[in-house]
C-alpha positions in Angstrom: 256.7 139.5 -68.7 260.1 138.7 -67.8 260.4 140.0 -64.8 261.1 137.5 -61.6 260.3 138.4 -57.7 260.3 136.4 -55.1 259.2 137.0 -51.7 261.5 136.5 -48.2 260.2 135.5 -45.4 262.6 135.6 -41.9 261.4 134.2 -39.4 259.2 136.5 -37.4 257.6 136.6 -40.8 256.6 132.8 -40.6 255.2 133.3 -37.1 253.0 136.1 -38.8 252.1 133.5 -41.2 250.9 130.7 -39.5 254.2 128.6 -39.4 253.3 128.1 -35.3 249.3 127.1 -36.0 249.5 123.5 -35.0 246.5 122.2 -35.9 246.1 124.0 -39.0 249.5 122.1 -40.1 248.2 119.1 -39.0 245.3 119.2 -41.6 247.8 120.0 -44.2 250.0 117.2 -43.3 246.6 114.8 -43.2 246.1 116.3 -46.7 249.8 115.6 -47.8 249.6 112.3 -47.0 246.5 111.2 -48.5 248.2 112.6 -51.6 251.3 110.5 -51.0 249.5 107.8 -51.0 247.4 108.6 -54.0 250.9 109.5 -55.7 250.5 113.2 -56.9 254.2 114.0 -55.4 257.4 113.6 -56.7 260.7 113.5 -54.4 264.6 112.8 -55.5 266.4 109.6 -56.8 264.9 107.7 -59.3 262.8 106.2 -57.0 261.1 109.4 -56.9 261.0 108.9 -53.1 264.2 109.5 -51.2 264.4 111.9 -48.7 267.1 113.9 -50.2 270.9 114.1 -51.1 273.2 114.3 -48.0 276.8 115.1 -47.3 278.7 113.4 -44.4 282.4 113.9 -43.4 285.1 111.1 -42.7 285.6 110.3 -39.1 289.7 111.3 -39.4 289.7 113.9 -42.9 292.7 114.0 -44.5 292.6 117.2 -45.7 293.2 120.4 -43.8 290.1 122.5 -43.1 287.3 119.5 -43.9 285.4 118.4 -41.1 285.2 116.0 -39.0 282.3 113.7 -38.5 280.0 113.9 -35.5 276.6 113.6 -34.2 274.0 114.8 -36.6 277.3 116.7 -38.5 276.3 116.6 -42.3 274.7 119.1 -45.1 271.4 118.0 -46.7 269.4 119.0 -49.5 265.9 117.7 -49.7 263.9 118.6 -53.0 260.2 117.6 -53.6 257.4 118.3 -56.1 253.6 117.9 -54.3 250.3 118.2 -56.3 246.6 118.4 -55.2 246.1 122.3 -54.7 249.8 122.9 -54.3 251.5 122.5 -57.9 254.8 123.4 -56.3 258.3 122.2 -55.8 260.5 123.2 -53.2 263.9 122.4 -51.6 265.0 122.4 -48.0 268.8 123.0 -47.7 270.3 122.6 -44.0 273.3 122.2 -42.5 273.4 120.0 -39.1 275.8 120.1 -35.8 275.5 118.8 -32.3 277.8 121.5 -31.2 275.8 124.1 -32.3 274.3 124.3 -28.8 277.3 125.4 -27.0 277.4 128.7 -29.6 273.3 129.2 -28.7 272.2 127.7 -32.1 270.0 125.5 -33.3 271.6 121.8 -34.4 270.1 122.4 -37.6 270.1 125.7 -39.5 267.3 125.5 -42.3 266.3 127.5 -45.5 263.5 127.0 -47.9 262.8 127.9 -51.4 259.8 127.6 -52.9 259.3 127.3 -56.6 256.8 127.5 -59.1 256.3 124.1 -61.1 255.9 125.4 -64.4 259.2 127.5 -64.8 261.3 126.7 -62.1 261.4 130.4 -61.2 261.1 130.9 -57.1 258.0 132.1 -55.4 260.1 132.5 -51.6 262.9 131.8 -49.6 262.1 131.0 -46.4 263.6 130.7 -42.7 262.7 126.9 -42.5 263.7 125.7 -38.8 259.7 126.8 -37.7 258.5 125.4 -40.7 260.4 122.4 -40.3 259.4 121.3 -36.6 256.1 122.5 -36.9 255.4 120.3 -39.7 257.6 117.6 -37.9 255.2 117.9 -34.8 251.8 117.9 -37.0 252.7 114.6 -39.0 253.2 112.8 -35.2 249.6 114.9 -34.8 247.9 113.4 -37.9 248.5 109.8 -35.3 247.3 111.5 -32.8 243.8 112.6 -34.5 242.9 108.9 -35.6 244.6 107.0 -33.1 244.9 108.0 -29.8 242.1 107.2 -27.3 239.9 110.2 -27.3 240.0 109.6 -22.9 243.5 109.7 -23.2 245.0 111.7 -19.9 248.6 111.1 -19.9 251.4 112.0 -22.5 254.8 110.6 -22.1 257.9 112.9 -23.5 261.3 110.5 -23.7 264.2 113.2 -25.2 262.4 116.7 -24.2 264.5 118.6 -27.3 263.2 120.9 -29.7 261.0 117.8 -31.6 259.4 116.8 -28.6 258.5 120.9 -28.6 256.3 120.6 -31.7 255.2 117.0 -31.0 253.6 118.2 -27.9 251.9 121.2 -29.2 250.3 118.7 -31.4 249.3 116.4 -29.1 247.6 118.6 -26.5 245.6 120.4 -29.0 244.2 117.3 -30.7 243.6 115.1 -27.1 243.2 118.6 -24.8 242.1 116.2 -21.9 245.5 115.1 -21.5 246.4 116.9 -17.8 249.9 114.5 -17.2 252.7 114.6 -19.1 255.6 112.6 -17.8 259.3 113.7 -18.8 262.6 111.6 -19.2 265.3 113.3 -20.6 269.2 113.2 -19.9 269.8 116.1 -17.7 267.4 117.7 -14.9 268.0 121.2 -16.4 266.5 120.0 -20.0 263.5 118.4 -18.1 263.1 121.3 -16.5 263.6 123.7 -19.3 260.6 121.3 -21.2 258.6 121.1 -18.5 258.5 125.2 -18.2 257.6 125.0 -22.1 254.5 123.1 -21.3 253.4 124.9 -18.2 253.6 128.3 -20.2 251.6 127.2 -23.0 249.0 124.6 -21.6 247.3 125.2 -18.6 245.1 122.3 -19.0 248.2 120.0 -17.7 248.4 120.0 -14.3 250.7 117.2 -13.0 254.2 117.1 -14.8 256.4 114.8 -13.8 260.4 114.2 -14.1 261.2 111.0 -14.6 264.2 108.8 -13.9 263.5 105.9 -16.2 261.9 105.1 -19.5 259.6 102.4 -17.6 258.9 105.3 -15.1 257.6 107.6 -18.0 255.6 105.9 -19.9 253.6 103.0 -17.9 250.7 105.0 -17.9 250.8 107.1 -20.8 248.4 106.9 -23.2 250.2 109.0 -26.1 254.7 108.0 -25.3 256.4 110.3 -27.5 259.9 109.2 -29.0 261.5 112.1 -29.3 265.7 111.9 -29.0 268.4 112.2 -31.4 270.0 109.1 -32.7 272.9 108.2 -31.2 276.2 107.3 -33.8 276.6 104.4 -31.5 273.9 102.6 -33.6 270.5 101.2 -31.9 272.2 99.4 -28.7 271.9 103.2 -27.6 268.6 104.1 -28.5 266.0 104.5 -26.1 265.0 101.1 -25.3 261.0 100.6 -24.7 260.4 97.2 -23.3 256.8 95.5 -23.9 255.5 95.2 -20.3 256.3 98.9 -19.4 254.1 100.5 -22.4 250.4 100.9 -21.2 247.7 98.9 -22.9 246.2 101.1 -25.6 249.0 103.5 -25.8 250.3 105.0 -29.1 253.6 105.6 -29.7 254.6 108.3 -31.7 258.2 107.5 -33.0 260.1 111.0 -35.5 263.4 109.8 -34.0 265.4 107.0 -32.4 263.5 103.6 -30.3 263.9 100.5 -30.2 261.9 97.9 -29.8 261.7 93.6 -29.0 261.5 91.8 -32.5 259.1 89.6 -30.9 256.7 92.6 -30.1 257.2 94.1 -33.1 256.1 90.5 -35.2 253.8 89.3 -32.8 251.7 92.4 -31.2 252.3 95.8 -32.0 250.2 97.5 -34.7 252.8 99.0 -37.2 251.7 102.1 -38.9 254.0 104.4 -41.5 253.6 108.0 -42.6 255.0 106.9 -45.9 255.6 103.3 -47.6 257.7 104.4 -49.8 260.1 106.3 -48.2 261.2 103.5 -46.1 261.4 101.3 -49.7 263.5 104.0 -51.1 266.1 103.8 -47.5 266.0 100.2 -47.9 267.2 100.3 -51.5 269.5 103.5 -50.6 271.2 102.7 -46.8 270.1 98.5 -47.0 270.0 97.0 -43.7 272.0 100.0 -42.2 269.0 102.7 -42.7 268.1 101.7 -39.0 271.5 102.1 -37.8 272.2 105.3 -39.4 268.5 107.1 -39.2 266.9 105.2 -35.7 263.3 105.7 -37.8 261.7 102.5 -36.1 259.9 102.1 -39.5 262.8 100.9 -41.3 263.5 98.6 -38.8 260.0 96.8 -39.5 260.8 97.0 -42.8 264.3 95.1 -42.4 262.3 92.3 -40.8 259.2 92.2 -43.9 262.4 92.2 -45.9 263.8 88.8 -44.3 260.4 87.4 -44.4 260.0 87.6 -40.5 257.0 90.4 -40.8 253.9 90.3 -43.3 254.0 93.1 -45.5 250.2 93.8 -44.8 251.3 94.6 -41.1 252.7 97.7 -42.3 249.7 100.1 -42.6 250.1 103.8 -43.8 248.5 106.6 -41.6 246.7 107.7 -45.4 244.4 104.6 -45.3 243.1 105.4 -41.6 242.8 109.2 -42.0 240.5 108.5 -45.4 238.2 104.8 -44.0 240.4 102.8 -46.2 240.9 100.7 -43.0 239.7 101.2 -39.8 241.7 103.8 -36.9 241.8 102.3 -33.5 240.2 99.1 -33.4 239.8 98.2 -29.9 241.0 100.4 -26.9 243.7 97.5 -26.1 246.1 97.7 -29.3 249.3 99.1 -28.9 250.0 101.0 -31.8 253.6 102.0 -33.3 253.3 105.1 -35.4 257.0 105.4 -37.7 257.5 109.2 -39.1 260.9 109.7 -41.2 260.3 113.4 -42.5 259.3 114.5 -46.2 260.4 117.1 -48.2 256.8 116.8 -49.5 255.7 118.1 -46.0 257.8 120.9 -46.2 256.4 121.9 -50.2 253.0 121.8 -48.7 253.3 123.7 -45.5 255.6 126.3 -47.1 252.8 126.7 -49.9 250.1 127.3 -47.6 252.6 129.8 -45.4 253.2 131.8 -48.9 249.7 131.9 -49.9 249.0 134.0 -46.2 251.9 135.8 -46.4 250.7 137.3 -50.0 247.9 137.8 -49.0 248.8 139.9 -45.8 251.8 141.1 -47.6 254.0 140.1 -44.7 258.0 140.0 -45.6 260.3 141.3 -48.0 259.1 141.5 -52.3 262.9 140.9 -53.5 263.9 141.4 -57.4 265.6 138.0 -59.2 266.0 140.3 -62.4 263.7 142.8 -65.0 264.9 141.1 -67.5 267.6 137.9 -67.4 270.9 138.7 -68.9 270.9 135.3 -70.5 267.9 133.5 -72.0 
C-alpha cells in the first residue's frame, strides 16, 4: 500500500487526548528519562544530543523586512528520535516573540509532527503549545516524585507565567498536602491572574500569598519553583536566590532562569540534571555563553566542572534516582537544585502516547498525504 494519512490533532483535540493529564505525563517523562539515560534516543547534531537548530535575528538587520532581535524572538526546530515502546521521531517547529502578548498570543506558537521511524512517513501533526508545557511541567514533576519531602506544605512560584502553570499542576498532584503557595512575580495583576489559576483548580491550597521579594517567597517553601523568562541582559538579571533565604530541605525546581552563589553551588547544594548530555552538547555548541544565552542553571554547574572548580560526580541525573541507581533524598536537610533544559525527546514521547489515544478514540481529523506519490 502506498497510500499515506496522517491524523491532525488541534488543540481541543489534545485536551480530548490526555495532553492536560499531569500525572500521566509525568510517568512518561520518568520513562523518557530512564531511556535517555540508558541511550535508546537520538536528538540533532552530531552529538546526537542538541536540543535543536535555532534561528536568531541581528540586533540592527540590514535588510528591509528581517527582524529585529528581541526577547525570546527566534524560530526553532527541534527533531528527536526516542525508543523503548515509542519507535518514533518527531519535530517541534516554533516560532518565539515576547510581543506576542500585547496581540493576545502565546510567546511561542508550536506545531508537532510525528513520524513513523521506519519510513519517515507522518503519523500527526499536532497543535504543540499543550503538549509542550505539559510535558515542561511533568519533567520539573518527575523531581517532585523522588525528591521533595513527602510533609512538604509550601510551594514557592518566582515568574507566575504560563511554565509556572504546568509546573504547578505537577507539583500539587504529586505532594497534594501542599496548602501554601507563595507568589513573586513582576506585576500585581500577573500574581493575581496566577493566583486565580491555582484557587480554581486546587482547593486543597488555602493560603496564597503575594510576595514582594524573592527572600519573601521562598523562606519557607519546601518545593521554590523557578519559573521566569531569561532576561537578554545575561544572568546579572536573573532571579537571584541567595543561600540563607532558601529553607533547609527545599527543592528547587529550575526550567528557566536562576542564579545562584558559586560557593553554594561547590560547596552545598545537591546538583541534579534531567539530562547529562544535553548540557555536554550546549557546552560544546554555545561554550561558556550557554548560561548567558539559555539561564538553564545546569549549564552553569557545568561551566564550573568544566574549569575544574566542581567534581563531575556532583552532577547527578534525575534517571539514577527515579530507577535506585542512587539514593532520592537522603536526609530531610539537603537542599537540592533540580536543572531542566527541555527535550525534543519529551515531546516524541508525549506526542506518541497522545496519538495512540487519539486512534484509539478516533478524536481529530484522518487527512490524505497522497493514494499514490507522484514521484517515487
Amino acid at each position: 500500500m502506498t497510500t499515506i494519512n496522517f491524523r491532525y490533532l488541534g488543540e481541543q483535540d489534545m485536551i480530548a487526548a490526555g495532553v492536560t493529564d499531569i500525572a500521566r505525563c509525568t510517568d512518561v517523562m520518568e520513562e523518557t528519562l530512564i531511556l535517555l539515560r540508558n541511550g535508546d534516543y537520538m536528538m540533532a547534531g552530531e552529538n546526537g544530543n542538541s536540543h535543536g537548530a535555532m534561528i536568531t535575528f541581528p540586533q540592527v538587520p540590514v535588510h528591509a523586512g528581517m527582524p529585529a532581535d528581541g526577547p525570546d524572538r527566534r524560530f526553532m526546530a527541534m527533531p528527536a528520535y526516542l525508543g523503548g515502546r515509542f519507535g518514533t521521531t518527531g519535530v517541534k517547529w516554533y516560532g518565539s516573540n515576547a510581543a506576542n502578548r500585547t496581540k493576545g498570543l502565546p510567546r511561542s506558537i508550536h506545531l508537532f509532527t510525528l513520524n513513523d521511524t521506519d519510513t519517515g512517513a507522518p503519523m500527526a501533526v499536532m497543535s504543540a503549545n499543550l503538549l509542550s508545557a505539559y510535558r515542561t511541567g511533568a519533567v520539573p514533576g518527575v523531581g517532585v516524585k523522588h525528591l521533595a519531602r513527602q510533609d512538604a506544605k509550601v510551594a514557592a512560584v518566582v515568574g507566575p507565567g504560563v511554565i509556572a502553570k504546568s509546573v504547578i499542576d505537577a507539583t500539587l498532584t504529586l505532594r497534594p498536602g501542599i496548602d501554601t503557595v507563595t507568589i513573586k512575580g513582576r506585576s500585581a495583576a500577573g500574581v493575581e491572574s496566577f493566583a486565580s489559576y491555582i484557587r480554581e483548580n486546587f482547593p486543597q491550597v488555602t493560603n496564597i500569598v503575594a510576595a514582594e521579594s524573592i527572600a519573601e517567597a521562598i523562606k519557607d517553601a519546601d518545593v521554590v519553583m523557578a519559573t521566569t523568562t531569561t532576561d537578554i541582559a545575561g544572568s546579572e538579571a536573573f532571579p537571584y536566590f541567595r543561600k540563607q533565604d532558601i529553607k533547609p530541605g527545599a527543592l528547587l525546581l529550575l526550567p528557566a532562569a536562576a542564579r545562584f552563589d558559586d560557593d553554594f553551588i561547590i560547596n552545598d547544594a545537591r546538583l541534579v540534571l534531567d539530562a547529562r548530555g544535553l548540557y555536554d552538547a550546549w557546552a560544546e555548541e554555545y561554550d561558556t555563553q550557554a548560561y548567558q544565552l539559555l539561564g538553564i542553571p545546569g549549564t552553569h554547574f557545568h561551566d564550573l566542572m568544566r574549569a575544574g572548580q566542581l567534581p563531575e560526580a556532583k552532577l547527578e541525573e534525575i534517571a539514577d534516582i527515579a530507577t535506585g541507581a542512587i539514593p532520592a533524598r537522603r536526609n530531610d536537610e539537603e537542599i537540592i537544585l533540580y536543572s531542566v533544559g527541555g527535550m525534543p525527546v519529551e515531546d516524541v514521547a508525549w506526542a506518541t502516547d497522545l496519538y495512540h489515544s487519539a486512534e484509539e478514540k478516533n478524536i481529530g481529523q484522518v487527512l490524505n498525504l497522497w493514494q499514490s506519490p507522484v514521484l517515487a
